[in-house]
C-alpha positions as CSV (number, residue, x, y, z in Angstrom):
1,X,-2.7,-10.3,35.3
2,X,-0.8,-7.4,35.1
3,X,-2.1,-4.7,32.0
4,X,1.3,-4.3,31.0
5,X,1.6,-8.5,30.5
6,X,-1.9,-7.8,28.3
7,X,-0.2,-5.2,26.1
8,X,2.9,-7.0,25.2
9,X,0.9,-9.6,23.2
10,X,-0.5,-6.7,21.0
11,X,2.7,-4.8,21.0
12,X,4.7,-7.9,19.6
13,X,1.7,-8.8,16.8
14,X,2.2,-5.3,15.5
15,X,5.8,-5.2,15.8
16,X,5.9,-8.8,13.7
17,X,3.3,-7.3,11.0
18,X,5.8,-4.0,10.3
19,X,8.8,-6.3,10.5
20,X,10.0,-6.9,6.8
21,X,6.9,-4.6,5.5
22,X,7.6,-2.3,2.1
23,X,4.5,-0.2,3.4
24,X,2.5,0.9,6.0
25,X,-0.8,3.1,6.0
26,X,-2.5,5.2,8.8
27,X,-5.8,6.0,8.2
28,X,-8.8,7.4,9.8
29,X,-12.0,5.4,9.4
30,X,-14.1,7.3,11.8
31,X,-17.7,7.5,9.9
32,X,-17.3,4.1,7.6
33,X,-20.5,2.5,7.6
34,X,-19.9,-1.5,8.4
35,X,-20.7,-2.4,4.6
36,X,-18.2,0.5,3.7
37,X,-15.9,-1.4,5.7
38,X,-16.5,-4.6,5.1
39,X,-15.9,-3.8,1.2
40,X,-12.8,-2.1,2.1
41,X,-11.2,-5.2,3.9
42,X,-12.2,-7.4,1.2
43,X,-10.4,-5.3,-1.3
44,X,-7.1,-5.1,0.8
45,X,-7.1,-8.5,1.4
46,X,-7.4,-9.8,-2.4
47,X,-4.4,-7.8,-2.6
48,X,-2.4,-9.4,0.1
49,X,-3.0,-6.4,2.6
50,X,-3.0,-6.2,6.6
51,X,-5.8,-4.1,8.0
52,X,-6.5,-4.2,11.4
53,X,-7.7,-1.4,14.1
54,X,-4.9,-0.8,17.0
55,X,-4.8,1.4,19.8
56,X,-2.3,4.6,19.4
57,X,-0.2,4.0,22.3
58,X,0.5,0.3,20.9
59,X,1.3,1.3,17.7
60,X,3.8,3.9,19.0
61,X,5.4,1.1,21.5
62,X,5.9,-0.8,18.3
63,X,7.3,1.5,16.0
64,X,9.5,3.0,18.3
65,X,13.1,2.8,17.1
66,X,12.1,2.1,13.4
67,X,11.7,3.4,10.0
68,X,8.1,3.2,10.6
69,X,8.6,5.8,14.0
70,X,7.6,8.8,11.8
71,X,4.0,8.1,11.8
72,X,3.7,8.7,15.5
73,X,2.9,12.3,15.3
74,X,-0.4,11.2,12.9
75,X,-1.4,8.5,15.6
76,X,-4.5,10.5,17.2
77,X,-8.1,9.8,16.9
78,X,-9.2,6.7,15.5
79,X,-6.7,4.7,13.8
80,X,-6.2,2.0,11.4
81,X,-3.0,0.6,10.3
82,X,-2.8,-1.2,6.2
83,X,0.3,-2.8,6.2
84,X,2.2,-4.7,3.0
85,X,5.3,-6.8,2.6
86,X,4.9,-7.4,-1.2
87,X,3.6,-4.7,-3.2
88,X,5.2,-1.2,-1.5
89,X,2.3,1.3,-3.3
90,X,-1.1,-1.8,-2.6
91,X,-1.8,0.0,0.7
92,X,-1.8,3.9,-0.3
93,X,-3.4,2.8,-3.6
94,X,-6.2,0.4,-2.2
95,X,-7.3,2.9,0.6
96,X,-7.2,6.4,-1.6
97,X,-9.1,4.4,-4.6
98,X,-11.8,3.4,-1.6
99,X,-11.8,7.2,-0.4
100,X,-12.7,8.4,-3.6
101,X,-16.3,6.7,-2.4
102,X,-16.3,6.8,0.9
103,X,-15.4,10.5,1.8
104,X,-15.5,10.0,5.8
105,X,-12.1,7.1,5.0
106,X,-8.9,9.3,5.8
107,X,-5.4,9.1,4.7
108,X,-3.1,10.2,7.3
109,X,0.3,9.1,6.5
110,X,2.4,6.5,5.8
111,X,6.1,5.1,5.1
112,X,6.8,4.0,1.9
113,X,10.2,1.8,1.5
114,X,11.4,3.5,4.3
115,X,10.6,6.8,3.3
116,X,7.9,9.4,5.1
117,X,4.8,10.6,3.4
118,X,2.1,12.9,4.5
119,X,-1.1,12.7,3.2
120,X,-0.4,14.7,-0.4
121,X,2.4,12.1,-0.4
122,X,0.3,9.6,0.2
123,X,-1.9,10.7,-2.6
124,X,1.2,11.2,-4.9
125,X,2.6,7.3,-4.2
126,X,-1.3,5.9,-4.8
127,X,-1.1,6.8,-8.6
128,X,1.6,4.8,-8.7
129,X,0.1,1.2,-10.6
130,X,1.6,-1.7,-9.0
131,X,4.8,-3.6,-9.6
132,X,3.5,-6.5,-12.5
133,X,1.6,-3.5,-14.6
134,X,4.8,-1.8,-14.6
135,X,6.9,-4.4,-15.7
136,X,4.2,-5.2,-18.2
137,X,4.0,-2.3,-19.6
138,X,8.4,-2.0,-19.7
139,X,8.2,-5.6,-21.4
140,X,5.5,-4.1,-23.6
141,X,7.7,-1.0,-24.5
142,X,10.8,-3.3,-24.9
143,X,8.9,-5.6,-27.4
144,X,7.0,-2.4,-29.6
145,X,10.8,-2.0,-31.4
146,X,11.5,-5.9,-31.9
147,X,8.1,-6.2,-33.6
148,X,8.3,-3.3,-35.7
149,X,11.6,-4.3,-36.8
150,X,10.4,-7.7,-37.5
151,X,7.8,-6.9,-39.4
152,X,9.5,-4.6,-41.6
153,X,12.1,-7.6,-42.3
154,X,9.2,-9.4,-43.4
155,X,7.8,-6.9,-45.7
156,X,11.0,-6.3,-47.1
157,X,11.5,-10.2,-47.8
158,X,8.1,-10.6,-49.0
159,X,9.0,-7.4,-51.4
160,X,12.2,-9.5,-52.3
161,X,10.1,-12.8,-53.4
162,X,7.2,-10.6,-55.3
């Protein structure tokens, strides 16, 4: 078999994982130890994350002609890809949360929504929480005036009957 009809396979698996995806992560994982990494891919997975190891020149075939074709220049050394359809900031904010502990994990770039970030990017879009805490905390600042207003309403009527 020809190594070309081997590659395709790979090509096609990482092509289907970006397809659809709000995010996607490159990061350098050269000096995890397999416990670091193993607590890594739990973490990412709990929050509906791909992780997987590919080899640069497969990553490149795949992205080429995308949104997600700026991360080539970054696509040296050891690579890992994190990858999300759901939740667009899960990826950068999984993996720079983990590097915080593990100092050898490396953030290298990434494309957020279809938009390029480097690494202080990267950074910037992990301190972003995710999707449900921000809605929580909109409903939460939505329901703050209601409540006050309600209970003042109640005061005053209980004020009324006294």
């Amino acid at each position: 078999m020809a190594k070309v009809e081997l590659k395709q396979p790979i090509v096609a698996e990482i092509s289907e994982l970006l397809n659809g995806a709000a995010s996607a992560v490159v990061v350098d994982y050269r000096g995890l130890t397999v416990e670091q990494d193993t607590q890594l891919r739990k973490k990412l997975r709990e929050s509906d994350v791909s992780y997987k190891v590919y080899k640069n020149t497969m990553i490149r075939f795949a992205v080429k002609g995308t949104e997600f074709e700026a991360l080539e220049p970054h696509l040296e050394g050891p690579t890992a890809l994190a990858v999300s359809k759901t939740d667009a900031t899960a990826p950068a904010r999984i993996l720079a949360e983990f590097a915080k502990t593990a100092d050898k994990l490396e953030l290298k770039a990434g494309v957020v929504e279809g938009n390029y970030y480097d690494e202080k990017g990267i950074q910037v879009i992990a301190t972003i929480p995710s999707r449900e805490i921000l809605l929580g905390r909109l409903l939460g600042s939505m329901q703050s005036p209601i409540a006050n207003f309600a209970r003042v309403l109640n005061q005053i009527a209980e004020k009324a009957e006294a």
